[in-house]
C-alpha positions as CSV (number, residue, x, y, z in Angstrom):
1,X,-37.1,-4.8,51.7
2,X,-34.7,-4.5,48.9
3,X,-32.9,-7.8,47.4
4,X,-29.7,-7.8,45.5
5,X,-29.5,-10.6,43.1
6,X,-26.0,-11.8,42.6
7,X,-24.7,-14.1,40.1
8,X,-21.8,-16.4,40.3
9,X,-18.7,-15.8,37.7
10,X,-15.1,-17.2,37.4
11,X,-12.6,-14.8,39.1
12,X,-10.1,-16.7,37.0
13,X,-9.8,-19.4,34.2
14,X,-9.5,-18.7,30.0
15,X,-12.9,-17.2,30.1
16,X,-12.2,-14.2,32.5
17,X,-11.0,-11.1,31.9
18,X,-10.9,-8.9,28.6
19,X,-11.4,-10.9,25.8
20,X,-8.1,-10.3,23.4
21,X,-8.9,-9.6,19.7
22,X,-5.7,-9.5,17.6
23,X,-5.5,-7.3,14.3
24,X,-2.8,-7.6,11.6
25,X,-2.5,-6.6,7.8
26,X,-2.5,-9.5,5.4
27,X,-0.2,-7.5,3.4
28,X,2.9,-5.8,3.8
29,X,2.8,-3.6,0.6
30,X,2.4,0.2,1.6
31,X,1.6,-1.3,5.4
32,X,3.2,2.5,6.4
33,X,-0.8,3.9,5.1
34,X,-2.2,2.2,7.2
35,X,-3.0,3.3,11.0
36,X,-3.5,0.6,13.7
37,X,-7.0,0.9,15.2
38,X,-8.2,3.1,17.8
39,X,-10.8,2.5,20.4
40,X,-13.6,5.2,19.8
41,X,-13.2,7.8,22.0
42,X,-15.0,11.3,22.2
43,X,-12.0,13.5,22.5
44,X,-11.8,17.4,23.5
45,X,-15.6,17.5,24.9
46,X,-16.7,18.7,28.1
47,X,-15.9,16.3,30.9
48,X,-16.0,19.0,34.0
49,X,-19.4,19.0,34.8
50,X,-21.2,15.6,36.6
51,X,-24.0,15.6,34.2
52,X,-22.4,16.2,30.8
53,X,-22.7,13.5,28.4
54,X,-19.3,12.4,28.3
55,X,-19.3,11.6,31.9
56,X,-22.2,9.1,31.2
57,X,-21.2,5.7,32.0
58,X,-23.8,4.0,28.9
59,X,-21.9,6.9,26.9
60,X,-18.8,5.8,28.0
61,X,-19.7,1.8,27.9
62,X,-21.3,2.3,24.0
63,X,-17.9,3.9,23.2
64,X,-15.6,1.3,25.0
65,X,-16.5,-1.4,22.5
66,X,-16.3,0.3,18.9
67,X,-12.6,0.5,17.5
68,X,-12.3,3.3,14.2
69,X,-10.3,2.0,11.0
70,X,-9.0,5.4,9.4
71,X,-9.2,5.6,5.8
72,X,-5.6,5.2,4.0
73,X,-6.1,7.9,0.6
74,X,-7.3,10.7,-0.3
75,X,-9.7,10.1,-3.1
76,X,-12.2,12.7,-5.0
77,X,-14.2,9.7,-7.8
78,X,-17.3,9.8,-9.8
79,X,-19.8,7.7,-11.5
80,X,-20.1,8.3,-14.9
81,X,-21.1,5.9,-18.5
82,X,-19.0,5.6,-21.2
83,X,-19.8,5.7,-24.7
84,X,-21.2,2.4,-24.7
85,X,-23.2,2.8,-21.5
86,X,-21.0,1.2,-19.3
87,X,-21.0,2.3,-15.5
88,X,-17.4,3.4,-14.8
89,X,-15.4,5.3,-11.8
90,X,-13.7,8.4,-12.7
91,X,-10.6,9.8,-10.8
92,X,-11.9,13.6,-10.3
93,X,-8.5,14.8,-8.7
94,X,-7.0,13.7,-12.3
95,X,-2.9,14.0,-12.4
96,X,-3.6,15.9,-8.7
97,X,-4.6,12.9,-7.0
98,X,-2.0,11.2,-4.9
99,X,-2.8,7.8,-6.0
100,X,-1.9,7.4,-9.9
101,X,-4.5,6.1,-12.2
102,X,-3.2,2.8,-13.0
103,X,-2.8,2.2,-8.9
104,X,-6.4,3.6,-8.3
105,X,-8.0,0.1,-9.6
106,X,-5.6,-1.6,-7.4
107,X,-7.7,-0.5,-4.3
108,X,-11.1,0.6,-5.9
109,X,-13.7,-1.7,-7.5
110,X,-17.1,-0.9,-9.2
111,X,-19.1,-4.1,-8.4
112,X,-20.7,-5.5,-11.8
113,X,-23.9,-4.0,-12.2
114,X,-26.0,-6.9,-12.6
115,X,-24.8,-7.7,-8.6
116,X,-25.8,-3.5,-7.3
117,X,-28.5,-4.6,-5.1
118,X,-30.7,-1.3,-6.8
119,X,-30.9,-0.6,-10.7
120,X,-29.9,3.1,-10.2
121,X,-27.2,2.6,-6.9
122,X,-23.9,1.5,-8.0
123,X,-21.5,-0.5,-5.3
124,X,-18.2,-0.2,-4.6
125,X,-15.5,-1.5,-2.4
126,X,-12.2,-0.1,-1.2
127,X,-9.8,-3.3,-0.7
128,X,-7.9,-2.8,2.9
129,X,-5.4,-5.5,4.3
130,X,-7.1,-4.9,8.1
131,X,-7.8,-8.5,9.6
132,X,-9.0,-9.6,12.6
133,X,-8.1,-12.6,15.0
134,X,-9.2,-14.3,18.1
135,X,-9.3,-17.9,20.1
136,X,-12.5,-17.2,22.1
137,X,-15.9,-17.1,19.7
138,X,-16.0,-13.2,19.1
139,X,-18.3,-12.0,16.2
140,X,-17.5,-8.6,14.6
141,X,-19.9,-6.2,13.5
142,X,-18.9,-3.1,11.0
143,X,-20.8,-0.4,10.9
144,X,-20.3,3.6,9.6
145,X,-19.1,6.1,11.3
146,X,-22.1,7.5,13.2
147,X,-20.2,9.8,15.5
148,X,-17.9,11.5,13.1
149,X,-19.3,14.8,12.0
150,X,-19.3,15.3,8.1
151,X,-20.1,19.1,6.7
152,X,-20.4,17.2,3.3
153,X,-22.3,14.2,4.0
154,X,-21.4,11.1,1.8
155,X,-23.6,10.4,-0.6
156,X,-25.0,7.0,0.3
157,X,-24.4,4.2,2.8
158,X,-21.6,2.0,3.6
159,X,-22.6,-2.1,3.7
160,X,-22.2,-3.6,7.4
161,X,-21.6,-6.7,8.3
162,X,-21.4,-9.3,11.0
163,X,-19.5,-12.7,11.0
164,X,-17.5,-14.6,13.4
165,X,-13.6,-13.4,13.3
166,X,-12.5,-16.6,15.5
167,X,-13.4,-18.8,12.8
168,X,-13.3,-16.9,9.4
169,X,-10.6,-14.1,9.7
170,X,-10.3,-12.2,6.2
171,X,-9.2,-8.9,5.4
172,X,-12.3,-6.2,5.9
173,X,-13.0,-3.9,2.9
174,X,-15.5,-0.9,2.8
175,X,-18.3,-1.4,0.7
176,X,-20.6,1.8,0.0
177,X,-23.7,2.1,-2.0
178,X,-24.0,4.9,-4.3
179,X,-27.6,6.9,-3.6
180,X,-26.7,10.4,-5.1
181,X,-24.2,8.8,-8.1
182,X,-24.3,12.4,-9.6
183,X,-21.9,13.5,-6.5
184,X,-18.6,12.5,-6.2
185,X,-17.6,10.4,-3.4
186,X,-14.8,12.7,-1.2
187,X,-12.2,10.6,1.1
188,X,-9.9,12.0,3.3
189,X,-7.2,10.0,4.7
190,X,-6.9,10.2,8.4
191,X,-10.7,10.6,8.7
192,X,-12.7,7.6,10.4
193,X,-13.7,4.9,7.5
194,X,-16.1,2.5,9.7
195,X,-16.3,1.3,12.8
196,X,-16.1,-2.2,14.5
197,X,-17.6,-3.8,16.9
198,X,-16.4,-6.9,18.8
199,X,-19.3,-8.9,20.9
200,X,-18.1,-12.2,22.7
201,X,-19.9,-14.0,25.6
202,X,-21.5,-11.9,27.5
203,X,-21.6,-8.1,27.9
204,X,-19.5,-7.7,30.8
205,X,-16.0,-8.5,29.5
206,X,-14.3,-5.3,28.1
207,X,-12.4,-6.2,24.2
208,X,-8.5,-5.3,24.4
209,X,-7.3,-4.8,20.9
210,X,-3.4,-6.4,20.7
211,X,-1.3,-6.2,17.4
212,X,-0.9,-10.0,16.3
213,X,1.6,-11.7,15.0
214,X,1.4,-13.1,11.2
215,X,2.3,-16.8,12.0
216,X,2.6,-19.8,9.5
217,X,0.0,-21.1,11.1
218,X,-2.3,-18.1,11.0
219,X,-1.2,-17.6,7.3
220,X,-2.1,-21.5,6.7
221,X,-5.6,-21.6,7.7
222,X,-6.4,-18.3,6.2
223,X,-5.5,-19.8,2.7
224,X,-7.7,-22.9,3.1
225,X,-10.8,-20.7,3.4
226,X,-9.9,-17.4,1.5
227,X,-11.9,-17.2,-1.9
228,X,-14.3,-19.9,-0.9
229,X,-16.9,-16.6,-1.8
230,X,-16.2,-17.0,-5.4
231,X,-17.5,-20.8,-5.1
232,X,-20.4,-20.7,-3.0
233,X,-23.5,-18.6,-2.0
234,X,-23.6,-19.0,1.5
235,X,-20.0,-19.4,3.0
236,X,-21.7,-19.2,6.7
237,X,-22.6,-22.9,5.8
238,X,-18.7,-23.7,5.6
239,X,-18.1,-22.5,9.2
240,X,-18.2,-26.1,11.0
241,X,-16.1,-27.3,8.5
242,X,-13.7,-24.3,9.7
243,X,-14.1,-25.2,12.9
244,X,-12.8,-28.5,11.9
245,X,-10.0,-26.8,10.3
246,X,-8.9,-24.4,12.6
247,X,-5.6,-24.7,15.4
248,X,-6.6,-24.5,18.8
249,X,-4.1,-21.3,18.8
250,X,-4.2,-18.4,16.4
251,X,-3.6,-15.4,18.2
252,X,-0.4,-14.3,18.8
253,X,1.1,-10.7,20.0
254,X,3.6,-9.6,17.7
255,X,7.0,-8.9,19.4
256,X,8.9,-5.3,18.6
């Protein structure tokens, strides 16, 4: 005899449904660069036959909840010392790059080197103005882009990360570890940067991904915890006293 196990769950009620996480840029400047995100979706693949991979519903449920951040520039830079020994970034693309040089530092960092987590792996981190929002706990994972095909592999690994978005929303930047410093590091803008991924409570709630509205309220609590990083080790240990700090309300759709 076969039993089916059933369990009870709200048809209605603030916890039913997709869970809404909001995104928004926490700046305006050059806001035109920068695409909204997409949900990751495998597109001009075989979906005829029953059995082909795209058809797979744990193919179809793994994509459902990663959303791709495209990368704003195109950027050609190496790792090189100067005269002194110093590690520095240099521009390959020279006057041919369409970011100028004294912009380039604007949105590209070399971490010190006594913070590179290896001796012989520099860091560095692309500043973006993507933030993420919600009023339900929702943690966010970012990880690389594992299904986007590269003929020239990067050379190294991005840095993931995991925190809770409902309580310490703050713009996202990409952070890559050098491995091969020796080969430049080729962007492409339009080309998938990293991926997110949004988990909330439970699995069975899908993640809908609304535009959200900058509000003073938004732009409030986001001051009294940005650069808390520069102050302590562990800012993880700060989130009850966000909680504390945080409106019941934060998310709101932004009208057009």
């Amino acid at each position: 005899m076969q039993i089916t196990v059933t369990y009870d769950r709200p048809q209605d009620g603030p916890r039913s449904g997709p869970v809404q996480v909001g995104w928004f840029l926490s700046s305006d400047k050059g806001a035109v660069l920068y695409e909204p995100p997409e949900r990751l979706v495998s597109r001009q693949v075989n979906r005829q036959h029953a059995k082909s991979a795209s058809r797979c519903p744990a193919v179809i449920q793994m994509e459902s909840r990663y959303f791709v951040v495209k990368c704003p520039f195109d950027l050609q830079i190496g790792f090189a010392r100067d005269d002194k020994g110093k590690a520095v970034l240099v521009n390959r693309a020279g006057s041919a790059s369409p970011i100028r040089s004294n912009k380039l530092n604007e949105v590209l960092t070399l971490v010190a080197e006594a913070e590179w987590r290896y001796p012989d792996r520099p860091t560095i981190q692309l500043q973006l103005p993507y933030t993420f929002i919600a009023d339900e706990p929702v943690w966010m994972t970012q990880v690389g882009t594992f299904a986007h095909y590269r003929k020239d592999p990067l050379p190294g690994t991005i840095f993931g990360g995991r925190f809770q978005l409902n309580l310490w929303p703050r713009p996202i930047m990409w952070a890559f570890e050098w491995h091969e410093p020796e080969k430049d590091i080729i962007l492409k803008r339009g080309e998938p940067l990293f991926y997110c991924q949004f988990e909330h409570e439970g699995p069975d709630r899908p993640v809908q991904m609304i535009e959200a509205d900058k509000t003073p309220e938004l732009t409030a609590y986001m001051e009294q915890i940005s650069g808390v990083v520069n102050y302590v080790n562990q800012t993880f240990s700060l989130m009850r006293d966000a909680e504390r700090l945080r409106p019941a309300k934060l998310l709101k759709a932004k009208e057009r």
